[in-house]
N, C-alpha and C positions, 0 to 999 in steps of 0.2 A: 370644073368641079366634079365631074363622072355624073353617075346615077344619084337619083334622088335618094334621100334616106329612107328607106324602109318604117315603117310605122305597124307597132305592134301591140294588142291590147293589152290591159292591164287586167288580168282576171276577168271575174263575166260584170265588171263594174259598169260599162260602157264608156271608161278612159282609151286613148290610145296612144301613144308616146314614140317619139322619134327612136333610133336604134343609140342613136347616141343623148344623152344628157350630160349639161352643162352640171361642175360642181361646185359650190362659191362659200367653200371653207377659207382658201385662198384669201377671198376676199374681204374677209373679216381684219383682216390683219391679225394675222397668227403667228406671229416670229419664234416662237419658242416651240412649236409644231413641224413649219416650214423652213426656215432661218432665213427668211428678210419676209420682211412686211408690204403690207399693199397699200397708197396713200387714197383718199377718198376720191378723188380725180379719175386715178387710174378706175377704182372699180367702177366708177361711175360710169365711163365708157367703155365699159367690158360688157357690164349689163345690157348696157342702149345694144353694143352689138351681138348680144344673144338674142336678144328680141327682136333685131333686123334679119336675123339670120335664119338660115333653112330648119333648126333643133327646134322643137315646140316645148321642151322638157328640161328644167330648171332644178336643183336641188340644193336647197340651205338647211339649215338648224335654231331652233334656238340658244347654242351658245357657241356658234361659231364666232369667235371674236365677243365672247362676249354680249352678243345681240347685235352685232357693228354688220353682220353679212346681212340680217335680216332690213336693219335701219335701211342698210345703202341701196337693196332690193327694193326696198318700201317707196322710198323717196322716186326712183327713176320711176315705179308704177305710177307714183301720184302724178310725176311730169309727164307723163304719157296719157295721163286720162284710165288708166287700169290697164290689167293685164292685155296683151292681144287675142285677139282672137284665137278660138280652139288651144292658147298655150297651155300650159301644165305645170305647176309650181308644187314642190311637195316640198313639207319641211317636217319638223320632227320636236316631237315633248320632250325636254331636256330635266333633269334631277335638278334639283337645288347646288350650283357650283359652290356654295361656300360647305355647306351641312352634310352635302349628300343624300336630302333626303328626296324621296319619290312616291311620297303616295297618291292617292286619288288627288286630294285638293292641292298638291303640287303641280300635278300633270296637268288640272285643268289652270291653272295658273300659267300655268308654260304656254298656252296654248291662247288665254287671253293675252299675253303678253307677244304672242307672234303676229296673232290678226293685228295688233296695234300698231306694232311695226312695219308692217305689211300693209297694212288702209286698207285691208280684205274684210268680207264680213263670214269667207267660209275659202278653204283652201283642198284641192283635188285629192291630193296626197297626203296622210298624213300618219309619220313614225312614229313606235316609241323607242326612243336612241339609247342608247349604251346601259343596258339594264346593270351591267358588270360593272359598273364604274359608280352605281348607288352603296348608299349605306349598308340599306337592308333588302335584299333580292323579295325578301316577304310581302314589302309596302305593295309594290309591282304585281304579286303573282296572286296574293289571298284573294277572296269574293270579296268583292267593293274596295280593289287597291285600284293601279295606276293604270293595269293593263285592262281589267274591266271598264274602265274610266273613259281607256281608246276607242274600246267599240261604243260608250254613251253616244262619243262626241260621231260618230257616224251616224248613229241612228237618229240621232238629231240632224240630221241632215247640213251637218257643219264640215263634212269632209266626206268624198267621194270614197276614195278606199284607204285602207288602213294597214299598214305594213308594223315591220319589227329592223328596224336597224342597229347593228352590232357588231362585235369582234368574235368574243371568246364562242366557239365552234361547238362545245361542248354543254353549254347553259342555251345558246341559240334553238340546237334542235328539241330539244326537250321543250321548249315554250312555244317552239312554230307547230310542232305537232301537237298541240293542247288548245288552240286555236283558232278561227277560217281567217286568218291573214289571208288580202287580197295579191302584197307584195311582199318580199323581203328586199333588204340590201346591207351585200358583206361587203367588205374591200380589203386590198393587199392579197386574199387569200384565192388569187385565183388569175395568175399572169403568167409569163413565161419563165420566169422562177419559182413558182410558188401553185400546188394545187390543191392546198389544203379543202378548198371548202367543194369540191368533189360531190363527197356523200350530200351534205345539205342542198347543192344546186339539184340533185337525182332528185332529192325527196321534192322538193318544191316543185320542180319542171315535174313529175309523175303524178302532182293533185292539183294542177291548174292554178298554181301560187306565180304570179311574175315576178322574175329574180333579176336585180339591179345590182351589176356587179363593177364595183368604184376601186377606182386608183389602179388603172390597169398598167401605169407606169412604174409600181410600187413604190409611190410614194416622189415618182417625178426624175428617178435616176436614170428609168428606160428611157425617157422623153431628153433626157438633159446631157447626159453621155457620164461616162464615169470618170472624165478628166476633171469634168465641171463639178458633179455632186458631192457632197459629203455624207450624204442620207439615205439609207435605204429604209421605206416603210414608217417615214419621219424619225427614223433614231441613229444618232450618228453612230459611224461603224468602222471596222478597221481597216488598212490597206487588203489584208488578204480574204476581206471579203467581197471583194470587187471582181475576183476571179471567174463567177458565171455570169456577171453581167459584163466582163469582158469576151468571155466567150459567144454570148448572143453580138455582140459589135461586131467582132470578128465573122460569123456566118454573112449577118447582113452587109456587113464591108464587100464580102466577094459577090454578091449579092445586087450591087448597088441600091439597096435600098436604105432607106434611114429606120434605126432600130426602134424608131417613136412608132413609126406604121405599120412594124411587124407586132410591136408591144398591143396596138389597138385595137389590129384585125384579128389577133390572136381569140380575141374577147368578142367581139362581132358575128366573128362565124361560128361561133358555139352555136347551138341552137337553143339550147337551155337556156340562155341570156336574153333577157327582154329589151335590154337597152343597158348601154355602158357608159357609166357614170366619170367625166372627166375632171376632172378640177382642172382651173383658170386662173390666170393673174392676169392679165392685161390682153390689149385687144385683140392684137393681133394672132394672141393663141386660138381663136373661134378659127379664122380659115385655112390656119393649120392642121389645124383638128380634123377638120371635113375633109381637106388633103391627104392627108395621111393614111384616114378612113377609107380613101378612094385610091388609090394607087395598086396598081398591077404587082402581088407576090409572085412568082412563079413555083412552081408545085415545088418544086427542088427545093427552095428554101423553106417551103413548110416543110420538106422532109428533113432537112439538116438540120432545124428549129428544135422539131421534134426529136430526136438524137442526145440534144443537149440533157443533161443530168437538172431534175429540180426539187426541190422540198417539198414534202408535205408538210413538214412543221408549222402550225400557227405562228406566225412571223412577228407578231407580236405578243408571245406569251412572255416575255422579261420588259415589254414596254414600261416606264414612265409616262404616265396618261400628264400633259401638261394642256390646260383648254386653252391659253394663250397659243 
């Protein structure tokens, strides 16, 4: 398994979180996000083997699936007698999926509605999720909305530290510098394709903000190969977009290395990165994961890596948000 994982705090919280975190959107059964679904079996033994495994550091949602990531989480806790020891569970306030709406007495609704799922009576981590994807951005930002609402539920001592999880680059920075978020966490915008979110990891890593940076596979096609995928960043895509994720295969081909482990360590050895957020579907992706994470690049291929042409474009600015 190499070296043990690195553990690193979470702001001046006194959390401290493995280099890699488990992500268990997957595991809700999202087929219209992912294109195949996970059955309750599978994630059921996906969970048990996060919480056997060396990651101390877990991340769901309130509407991954619906509430189905949080249920299947909730359930393995109860069978275990609670979480393990020193783990780390963060999950995130979700908008009202039919309405859209997000204000104060949503968020906190979102939020009894997790502990319940969960059998928790207070949780480590805890987001406000896809502010761009509410009705009215107002509910969230006015004095006494949804974001005031976030830090209530700290101070109440129902959550250790309190992040901003989201997409759009451009509403993100404006709300995290208005703020003392302890965490944030972007995804897609920061892989070997893509380095859109740059500026925002600068600003975060420069005022002691832990930055959790998810889907370093962008969306699973780094991890899957592009014979296999049809998905880049969850939205299907067309043949001639496959071009620079055929060229990183190709580097890591002469390379012998597999382009899952160049995709990971990519994200790893940042230093800005507090911990890199993976999504799972079944078991056996935990000791791949830590594989991958541990595998000898040689500097040449991070030179040829580096060479490769990549986006800054928010990779998701034409998405269809689908929560299934």
């Amino acid at each position: 398994m190499g070296e043990p994982l690195k553990r690193r705090p979470i702001g001046k919280t006194g959390l401290e979180v493995t280099e890699i975190c488990f992500g268990t959107a997957p595991l809700g059964a999202m087929p219209d996000t992912y294109g195949y679904s996970v059955d309750e079996a599978t994630a059921h033994a996906t969970i048990q083997a996060i919480f056997d495994g060396p990651v101390n550091f877990m991340d769901t949602s309130r509407n991954y699936g619906f509430g189905r990531s949080e249920e299947r989480i909730g359930a393995v806790i109860r069978e275990r007698g609670g979480l393990p020891d020193g783990f780390v569970l963060s999950t995130k306030l979700d908008r009202d999926m039919e309405t859209g709406r997000f204000d104060a007495s949503r968020a906190r609704r979102s939020f009894e509605e997790s502990l319940k799922a969960l059998g928790l009576d207070r949780v480590q981590i805890l987001h406000l999720h896809d502010p761009e994807h509410s009705a009215d951005l107002d509910e969230i930002t006015r004095p006494g909305g949804a974001l005031d609402e976030l830090f209530r539920i700290k101070e109440e001592g129902l959550a250790t530290a309190v992040g901003l999880a989201m997409g759009r680059l451009d509403i993100m920075l404006s709300l995290v510098t208005d703020r003392p978020f302890d965490v944030l966490l972007n995804h897609n915008r920061f892989t070997l394709l893509n380095r859109s979110a740059n500026v925002l990891f600068d600003y975060a890593s420069a005022r002691g903000i832990a930055v959790l940076n998810a889907a370093p596979y962008a969306g699973g096609i780094l991890a899957k190969g592009s014979s296999r995928a049809s998905r880049i960043t969850y939205q299907e895509i067309e043949e001639s977009m496959l071009e620079p994720v055929r060229q990183i295969e190709a580097v890591c081909s002469e390379h012998s290395i597999a382009p899952g482990a160049a995709a990971i360590q990519f994200s790893l050895r940042d230093s800005r990165i507090t911990s890199t957020v993976v999504g799972v579907s079944k078991p056996e992706r935990i000791a791949q994961t830590i594989d991958w994470a541990s595998v000898k690049i040689p500097d040449q291929a991070w030179s040829d890596l580096q060479d490769l042409k990549y986006s800054e474009d928010d990779p998701e600015a034409s998405r269809t948000y689908m929560p299934g």
